[in-house]
C-alpha positions in Angstrom: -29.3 -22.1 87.8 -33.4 -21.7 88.6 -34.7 -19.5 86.3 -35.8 -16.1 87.6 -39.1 -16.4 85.7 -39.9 -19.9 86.9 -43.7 -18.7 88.4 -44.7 -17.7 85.2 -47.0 -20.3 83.3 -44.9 -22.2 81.2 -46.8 -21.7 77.9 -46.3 -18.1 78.6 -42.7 -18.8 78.9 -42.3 -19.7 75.6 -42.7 -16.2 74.6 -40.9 -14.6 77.5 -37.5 -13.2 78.2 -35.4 -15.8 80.0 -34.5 -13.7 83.7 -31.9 -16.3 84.3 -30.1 -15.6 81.0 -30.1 -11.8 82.0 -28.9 -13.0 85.7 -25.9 -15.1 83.9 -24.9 -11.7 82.0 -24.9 -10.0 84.6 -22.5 -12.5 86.2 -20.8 -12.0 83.1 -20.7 -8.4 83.6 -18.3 -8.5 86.6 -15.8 -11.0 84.5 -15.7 -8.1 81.9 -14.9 -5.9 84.8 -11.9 -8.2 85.9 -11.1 -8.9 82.2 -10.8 -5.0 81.4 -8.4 -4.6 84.2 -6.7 -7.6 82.8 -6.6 -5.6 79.2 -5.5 -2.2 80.8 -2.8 -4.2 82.7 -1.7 -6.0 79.5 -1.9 -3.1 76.9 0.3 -1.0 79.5 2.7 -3.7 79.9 2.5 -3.9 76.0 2.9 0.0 75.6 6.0 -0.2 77.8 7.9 -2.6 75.8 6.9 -1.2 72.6 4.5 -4.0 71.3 0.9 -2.2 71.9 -1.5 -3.3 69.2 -2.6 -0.9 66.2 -6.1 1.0 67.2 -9.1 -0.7 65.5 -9.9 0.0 61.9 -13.0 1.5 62.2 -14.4 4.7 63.5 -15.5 5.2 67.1 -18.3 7.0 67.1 -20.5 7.6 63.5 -23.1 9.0 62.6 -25.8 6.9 61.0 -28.7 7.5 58.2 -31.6 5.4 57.2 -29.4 4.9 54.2 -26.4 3.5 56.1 -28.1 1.3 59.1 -27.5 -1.7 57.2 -24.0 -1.4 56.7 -22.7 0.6 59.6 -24.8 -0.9 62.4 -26.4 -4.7 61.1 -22.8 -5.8 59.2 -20.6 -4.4 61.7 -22.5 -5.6 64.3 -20.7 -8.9 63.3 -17.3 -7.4 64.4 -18.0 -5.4 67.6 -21.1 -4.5 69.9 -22.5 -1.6 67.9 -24.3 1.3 70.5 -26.9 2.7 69.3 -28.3 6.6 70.6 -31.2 7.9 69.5 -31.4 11.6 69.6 -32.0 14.8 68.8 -30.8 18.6 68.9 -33.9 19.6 70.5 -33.5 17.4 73.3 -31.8 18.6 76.5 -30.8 15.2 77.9 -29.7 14.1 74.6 -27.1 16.6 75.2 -26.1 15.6 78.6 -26.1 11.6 77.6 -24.7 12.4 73.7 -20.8 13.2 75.4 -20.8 10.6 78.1 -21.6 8.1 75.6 -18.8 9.3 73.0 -16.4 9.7 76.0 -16.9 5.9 76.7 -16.6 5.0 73.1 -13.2 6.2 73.2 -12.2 5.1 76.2 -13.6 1.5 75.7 -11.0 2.1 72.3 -12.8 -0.3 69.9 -14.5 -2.7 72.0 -17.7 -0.6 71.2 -18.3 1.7 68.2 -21.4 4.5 69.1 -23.7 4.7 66.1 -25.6 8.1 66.7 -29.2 8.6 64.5 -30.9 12.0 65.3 -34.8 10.7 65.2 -35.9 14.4 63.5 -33.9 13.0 60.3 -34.9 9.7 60.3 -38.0 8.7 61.4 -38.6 4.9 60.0 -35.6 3.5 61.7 -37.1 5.3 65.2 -40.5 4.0 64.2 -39.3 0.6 63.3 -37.1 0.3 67.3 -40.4 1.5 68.7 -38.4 4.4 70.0 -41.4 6.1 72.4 -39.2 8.8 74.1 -35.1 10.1 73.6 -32.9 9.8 74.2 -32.9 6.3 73.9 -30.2 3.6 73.8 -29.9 0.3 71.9 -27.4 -2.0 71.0 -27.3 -4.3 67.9 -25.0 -7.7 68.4 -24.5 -10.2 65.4 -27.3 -9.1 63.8 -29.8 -8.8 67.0 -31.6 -6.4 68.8 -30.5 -5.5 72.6 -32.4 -2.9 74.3 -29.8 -1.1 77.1 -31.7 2.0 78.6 -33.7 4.9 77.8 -33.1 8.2 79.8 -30.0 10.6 80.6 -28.0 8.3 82.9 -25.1 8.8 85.0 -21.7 8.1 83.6 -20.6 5.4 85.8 -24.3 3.4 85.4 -23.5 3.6 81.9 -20.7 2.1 82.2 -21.9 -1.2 84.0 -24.5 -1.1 81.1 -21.6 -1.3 78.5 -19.2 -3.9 80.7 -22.5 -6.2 80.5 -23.3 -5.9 76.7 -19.2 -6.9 76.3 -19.7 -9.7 77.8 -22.6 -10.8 76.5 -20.8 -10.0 73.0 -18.1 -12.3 73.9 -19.9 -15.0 76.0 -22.8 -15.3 73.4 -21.7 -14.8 70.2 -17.8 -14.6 70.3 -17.4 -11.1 69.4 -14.7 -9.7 70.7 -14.3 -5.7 69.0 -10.7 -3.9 69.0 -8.3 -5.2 67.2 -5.6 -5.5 70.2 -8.1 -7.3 72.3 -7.0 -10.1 74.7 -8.8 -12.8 76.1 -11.1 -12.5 78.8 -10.1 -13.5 82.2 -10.2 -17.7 82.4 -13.4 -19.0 84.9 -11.3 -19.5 87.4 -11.1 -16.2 88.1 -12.9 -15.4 91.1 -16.2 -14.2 91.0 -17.6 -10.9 92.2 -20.4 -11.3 94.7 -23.7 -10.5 93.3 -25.6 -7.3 94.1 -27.3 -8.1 97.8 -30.2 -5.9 96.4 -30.8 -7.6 93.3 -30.2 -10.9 95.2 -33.0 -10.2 97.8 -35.8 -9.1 94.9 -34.9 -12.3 93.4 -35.2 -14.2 96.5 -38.9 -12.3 97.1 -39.8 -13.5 94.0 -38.6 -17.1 94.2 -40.8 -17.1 97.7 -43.5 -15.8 95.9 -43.5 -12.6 98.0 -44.5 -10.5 94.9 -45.2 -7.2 96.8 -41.7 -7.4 98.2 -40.6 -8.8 94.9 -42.2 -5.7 93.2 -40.8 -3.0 96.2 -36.9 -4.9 96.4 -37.2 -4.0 92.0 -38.2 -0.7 92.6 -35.6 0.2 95.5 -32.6 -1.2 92.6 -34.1 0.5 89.8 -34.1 4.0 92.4 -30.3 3.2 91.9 -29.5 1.7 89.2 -31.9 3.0 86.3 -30.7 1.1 83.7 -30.7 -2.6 85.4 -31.7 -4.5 82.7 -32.2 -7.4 84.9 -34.0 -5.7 87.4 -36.5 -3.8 85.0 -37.5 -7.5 83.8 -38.1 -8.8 86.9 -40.1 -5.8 88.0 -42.6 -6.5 85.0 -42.4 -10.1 85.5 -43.4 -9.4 89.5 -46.2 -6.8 88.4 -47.7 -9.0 86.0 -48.2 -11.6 88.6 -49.0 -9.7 91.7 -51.8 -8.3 89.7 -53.2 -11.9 88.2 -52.5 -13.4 91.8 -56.3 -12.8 93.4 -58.0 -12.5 90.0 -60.9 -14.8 89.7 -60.4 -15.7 85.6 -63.7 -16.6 85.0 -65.1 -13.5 86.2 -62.7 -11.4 84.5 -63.2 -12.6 81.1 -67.0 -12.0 81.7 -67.0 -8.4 83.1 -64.4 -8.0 79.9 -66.6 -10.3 77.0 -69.8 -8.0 78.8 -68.4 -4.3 78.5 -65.6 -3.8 75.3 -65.3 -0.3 76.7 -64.7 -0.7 81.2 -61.0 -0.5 80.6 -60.0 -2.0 83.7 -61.4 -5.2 82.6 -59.6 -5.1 79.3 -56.6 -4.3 81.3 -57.1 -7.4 83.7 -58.1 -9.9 81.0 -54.9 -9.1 78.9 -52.8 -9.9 82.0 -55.0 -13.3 82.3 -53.7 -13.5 78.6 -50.1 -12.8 78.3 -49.7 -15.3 81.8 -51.9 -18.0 79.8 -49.1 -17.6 77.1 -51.8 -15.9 74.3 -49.5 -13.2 73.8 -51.1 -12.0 70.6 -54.3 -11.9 72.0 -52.9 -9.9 75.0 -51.4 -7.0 72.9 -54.4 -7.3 70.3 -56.9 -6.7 73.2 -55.1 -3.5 74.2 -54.1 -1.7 70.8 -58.2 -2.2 70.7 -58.7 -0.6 74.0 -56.3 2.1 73.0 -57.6 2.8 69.8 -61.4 3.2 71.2 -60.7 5.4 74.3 -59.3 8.7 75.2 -58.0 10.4 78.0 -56.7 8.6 81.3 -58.0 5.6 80.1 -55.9 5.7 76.9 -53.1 6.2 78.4 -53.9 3.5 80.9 -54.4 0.9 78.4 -50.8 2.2 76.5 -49.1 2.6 79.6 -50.3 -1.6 80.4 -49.1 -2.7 77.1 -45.8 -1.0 77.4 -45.4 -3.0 80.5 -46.5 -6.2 78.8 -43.7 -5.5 76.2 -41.1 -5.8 78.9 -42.3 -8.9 79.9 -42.1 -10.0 76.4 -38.5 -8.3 75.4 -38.4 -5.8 72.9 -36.8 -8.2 70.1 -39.8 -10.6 70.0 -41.6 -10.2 66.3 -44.8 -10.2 68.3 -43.8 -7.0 70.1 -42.5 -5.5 67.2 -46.2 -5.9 65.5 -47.9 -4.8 68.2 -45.5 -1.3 68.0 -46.5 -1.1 65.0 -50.2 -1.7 65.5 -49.8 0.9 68.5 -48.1 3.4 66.7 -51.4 3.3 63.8 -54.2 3.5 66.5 -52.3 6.7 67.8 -50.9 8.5 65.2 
């Protein structure tokens, strides 16, 4: 498969989020689809003859402290994708999100388990995901970090959300939750055809058509808000329509000449993060930040949240840089 990201320079890939390992979830995705029919069919057929399966031996849904992360979310994670929602009882889409994602915990009957940390009550663990607005949804696999969407979504988005982090579970790291799961449906299953949207902004960006790239991102996202695959490539086509025309020696002089002309910060760090310094990227613009107020604050955060999707939100580098944001701010 030719990696979505393929444009990018390849010492800045070495930092980068692999688009074709997203892409191959969400292949995986509609497997899980086929494979839950394929459970549903089974656990009837199993229901009918009086063999169904005990339920799973852990709760659903919990609620989780700074106290009991470790245990409930990190160690389970080892048995089962464990969902993470960040919320609050001040928070009005909290409350629209908070039920569909406990619905779906049932329904999905062990194949997920909803961990639910109200932010008011526990502030490190929201510091320490770099969680900038609720609600706000995570998921912890075997131990790592998988960022799933941020927002009050619809149910049935959330849904394809969940279907691909079950697969990835059980393609990447053979976690299967539930203890009457059955195995997935065998490759030869035929494949569902991939999204013609997503399939034409990957195509733009292949041609290196990055305006069309960058509006064929934005017309999926208008749909699907919580596209993983199409948020990354959105960042990755931003990145490089910006840097296209740039003239790099000029804009690490205008930059070098004037700390404070925020624009040129904002340009040099692109030169940076493409040139694979990804330190010196995020460095430049916690500076910026920390120096300016305003519009051109929240310019500068605004670009390095953007560089942090390029990045992925699991890399140590972003994680310092969160936490080197969060210091200039607060």
């Amino acid at each position: 498969m030719q990696p979505r990201n393929s444009r990018l320079n390849s010492s800045a890939l070495r930092g980068a989020v692999d688009l074709a390992a997203v892409k191959a979830a969400g292949e995986a995705a509609q497997k899980a689809e086929q494979a839950r029919a394929e459970r549903a069919r089974q656990a009837a057929a199993a229901e009918a003859d009086g063999t169904a399966p005990a339920g799973p031996s852990y709760p659903l849904v919990i609620d989780v402290t700074e106290d009991t992360f470790e245990t409930e979310v990190v160690q389970r994670s080892a048995e089962v994708p464990v969902v993470v929602d960040f919320w609050a009882e001040w928070c009005g889409p909290c409350k629209q999100l908070s039920p569909v994602l406990e619905k779906l915990a049932e329904e999905y009957a062990g194949r997920i388990v909803l961990a639910k940390i109200d932010v008011d009550s526990n502030q490190l663990i929201a510091q320490q995901f770099g969680i900038q607005g609720i609600p706000a949804v995570m998921a912890v696999v075997a131990g790592q970090l998988v960022p799933l969407f941020q927002g009050a979504e619809r149910e049935d988005n959330v849904r394809k959300v969940l279907d691909q982090l079950i697969a990835v579970a059980e393609q990447r790291f053979g976690i299967v939750g539930g203890t009457g799961a059955v195995a997935a449906v065998g490759e030869d299953a035929p494949a569902l055809p991939e999204d013609p949207a997503l399939a034409a902004a990957h195509d733009a960006l292949d041609r290196g058509d990055l305006g069309g790239a960058v509006q064929a991102y934005q017309n999926v996202l208008a749909d699907q808000p919580g596209n993983a695959e199409a948020k990354l490539g959105l960042a990755q086509a931003q990145l490089l329509h910006r840097v296209e025309k740039f003239d790099p020696q000029a804009v690490r002089a205008a930059a070098a000449a004037d700390p404070k002309d925020v624009a040129a910060q904002l340009d040099a760090a692109d030169l940076d993060l493409v040139g694979g310094h990804v330190e010196d990227a995020f460095g430049r613009l916690v500076s910026t930040v920390g120096r300016t107020f305003g519009e051109d604050r929240d310019a500068a955060r605004v670009r390095l949240l953007e560089l942090f999707e390029v990045i992925g939100p699991e890399d140590p580098r972003v994680t310092a840089a969160r936490q080197a944001l969060a210091r200039v701010l607060f």
